[in-house]
C-alpha positions in Angstrom: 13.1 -38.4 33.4 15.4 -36.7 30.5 16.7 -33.2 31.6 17.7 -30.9 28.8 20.9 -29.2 29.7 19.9 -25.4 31.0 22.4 -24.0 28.6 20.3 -25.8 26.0 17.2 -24.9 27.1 18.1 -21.5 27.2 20.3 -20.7 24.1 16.6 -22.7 22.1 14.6 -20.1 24.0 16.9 -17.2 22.7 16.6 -18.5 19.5 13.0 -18.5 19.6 12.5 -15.0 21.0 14.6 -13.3 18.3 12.7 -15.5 15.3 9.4 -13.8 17.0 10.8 -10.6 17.4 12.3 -10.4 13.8 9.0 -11.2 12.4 7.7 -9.1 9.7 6.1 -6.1 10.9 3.0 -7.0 8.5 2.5 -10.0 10.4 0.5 -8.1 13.5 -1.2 -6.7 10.9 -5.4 -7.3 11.0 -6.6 -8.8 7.9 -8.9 -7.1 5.7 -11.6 -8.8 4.1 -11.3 -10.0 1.0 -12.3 -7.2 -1.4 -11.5 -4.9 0.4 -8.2 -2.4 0.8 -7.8 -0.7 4.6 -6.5 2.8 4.7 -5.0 3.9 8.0 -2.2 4.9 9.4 -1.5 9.0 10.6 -4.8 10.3 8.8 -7.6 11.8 10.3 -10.4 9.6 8.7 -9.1 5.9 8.4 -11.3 3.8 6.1 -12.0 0.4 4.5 -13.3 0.8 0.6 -14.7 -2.3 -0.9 -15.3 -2.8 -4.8 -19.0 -0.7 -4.6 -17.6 1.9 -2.8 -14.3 2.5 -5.1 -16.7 2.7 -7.7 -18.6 5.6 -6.7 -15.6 7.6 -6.5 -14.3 9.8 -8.9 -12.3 7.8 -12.0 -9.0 7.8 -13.8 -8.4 6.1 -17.1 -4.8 5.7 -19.1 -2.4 3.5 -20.9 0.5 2.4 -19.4 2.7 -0.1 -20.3 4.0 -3.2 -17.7 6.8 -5.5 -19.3 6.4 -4.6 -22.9 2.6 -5.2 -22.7 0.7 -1.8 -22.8 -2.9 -2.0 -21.4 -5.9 0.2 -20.4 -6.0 0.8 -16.0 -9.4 2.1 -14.9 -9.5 3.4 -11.1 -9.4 6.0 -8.8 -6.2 8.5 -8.4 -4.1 7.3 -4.9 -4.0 11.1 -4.3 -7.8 11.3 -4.1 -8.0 8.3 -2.0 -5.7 10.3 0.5 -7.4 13.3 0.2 -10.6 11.9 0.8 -9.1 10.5 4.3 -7.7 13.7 5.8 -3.4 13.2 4.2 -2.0 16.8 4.0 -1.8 17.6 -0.1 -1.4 20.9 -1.9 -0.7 23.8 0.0 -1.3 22.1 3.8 1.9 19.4 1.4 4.6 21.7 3.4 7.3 21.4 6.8 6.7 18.6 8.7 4.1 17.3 6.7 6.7 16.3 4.0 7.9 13.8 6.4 4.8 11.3 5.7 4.8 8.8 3.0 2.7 5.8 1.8 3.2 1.7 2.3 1.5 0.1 -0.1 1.1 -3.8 1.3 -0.3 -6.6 -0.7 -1.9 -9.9 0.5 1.5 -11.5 0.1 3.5 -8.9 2.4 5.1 -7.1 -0.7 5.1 -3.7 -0.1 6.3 -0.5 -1.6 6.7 3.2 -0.5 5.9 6.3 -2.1 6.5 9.9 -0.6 3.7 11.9 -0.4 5.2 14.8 -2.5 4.8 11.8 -5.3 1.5 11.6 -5.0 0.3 14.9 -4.6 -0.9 16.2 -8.2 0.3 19.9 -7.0 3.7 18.8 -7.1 4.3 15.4 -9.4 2.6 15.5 -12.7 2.1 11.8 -12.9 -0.8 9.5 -12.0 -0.6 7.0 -9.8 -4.1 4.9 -9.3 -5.7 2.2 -7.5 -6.9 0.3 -10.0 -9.8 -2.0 -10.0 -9.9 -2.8 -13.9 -7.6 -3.2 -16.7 -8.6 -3.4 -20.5 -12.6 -2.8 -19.1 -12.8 -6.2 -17.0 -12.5 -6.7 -13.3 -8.7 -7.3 -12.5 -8.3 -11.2 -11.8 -7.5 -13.3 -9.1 -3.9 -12.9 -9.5 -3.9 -9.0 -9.8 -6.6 -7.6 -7.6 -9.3 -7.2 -6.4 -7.1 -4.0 -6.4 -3.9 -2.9 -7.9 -1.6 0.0 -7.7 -0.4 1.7 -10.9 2.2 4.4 -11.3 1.7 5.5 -15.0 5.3 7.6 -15.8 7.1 4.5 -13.7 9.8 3.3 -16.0 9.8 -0.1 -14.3 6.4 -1.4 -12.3 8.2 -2.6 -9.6 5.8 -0.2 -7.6 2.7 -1.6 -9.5 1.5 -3.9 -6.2 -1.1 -6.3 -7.2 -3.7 -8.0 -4.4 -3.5 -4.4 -2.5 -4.8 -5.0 0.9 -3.6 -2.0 2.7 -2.2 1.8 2.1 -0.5 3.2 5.3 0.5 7.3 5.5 3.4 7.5 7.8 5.8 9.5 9.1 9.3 9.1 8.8 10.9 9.7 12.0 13.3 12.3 13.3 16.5 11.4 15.1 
């Protein structure tokens, strides 16, 4: 019978622990259905919208402009979205509360932040939208079902296509 040498066997098991502890933090994640975009996180109503339901909701509508190719978003303001869930905007957007901000994770683990304060309409001017439909047709396979799309972005480095999830957190305090 071979014997591994225990120095072996235990410098492999180090190794192992520390790949499954550096794992991303996405990957304990549940997945959400297809179709479908999870909101959670520190709100007081946490949700799942599918397609139907996003389209029952209030609607935004601009231009905006992605790599030198301007097109026509349809969908529903990220601040309503929020709002709808119980997040802290306008006047209750003050103190501790301007600690939270948004992950925005795709199906791919891409993910972006966003303070709230960015998304609040009482103090940023700019629309940012979940958007379900671009130039009047369904976003395709490669861009939805769901996108996000910050309007007065300069780059769209923050536009997440395939949106599966939008977390409000709080950063923490040392």
């Amino acid at each position: 019978m071979n014997h591994a040498n225990p120095w072996v066997r235990c410098a492999v098991s180090v190794l192992i622990l520390a790949a499954c502890a550096s794992a991303p933090v996405w990957a304990d994640t549940p997945p959400v259905p297809a179709g479908s975009v999870a909101i959670g996180g520190e709100i007081a109503t946490p949700r799942r919208l599918d397609d139907i339901a996003l389209r029952k909701l209030p609607r935004r509508a601009f231009d905006a402009t992605e790599h030198g190719t301007t097109a026509h978003w349809e969908g529903v303001a990220l601040s309503d979205l929020l709002s709808d869930a119980g997040v802290p905007l306008g006047d209750a957007l003050r103190g501790k509360n301007l600690a939270l901000y948004v992950v925005v994770s795709a199906a791919d683990g891409y993910r972006v932040v966003y303070s709230l304060a960015e998304l609040d309409p009482a103090m940023r001017g700019g629309d940012v939208i979940l958007a379900d439909r671009r130039n009047g047709q369904p976003l395709d396979a490669n861009e939805g079902p769901f996108r996000i799309v910050a309007k007065d972005d300069k780059r769209p480095a923050r536009w997440v296509r395939q949106v599966v999830a939008i977390d409000v957190l709080r950063a923490s305090l040392r």
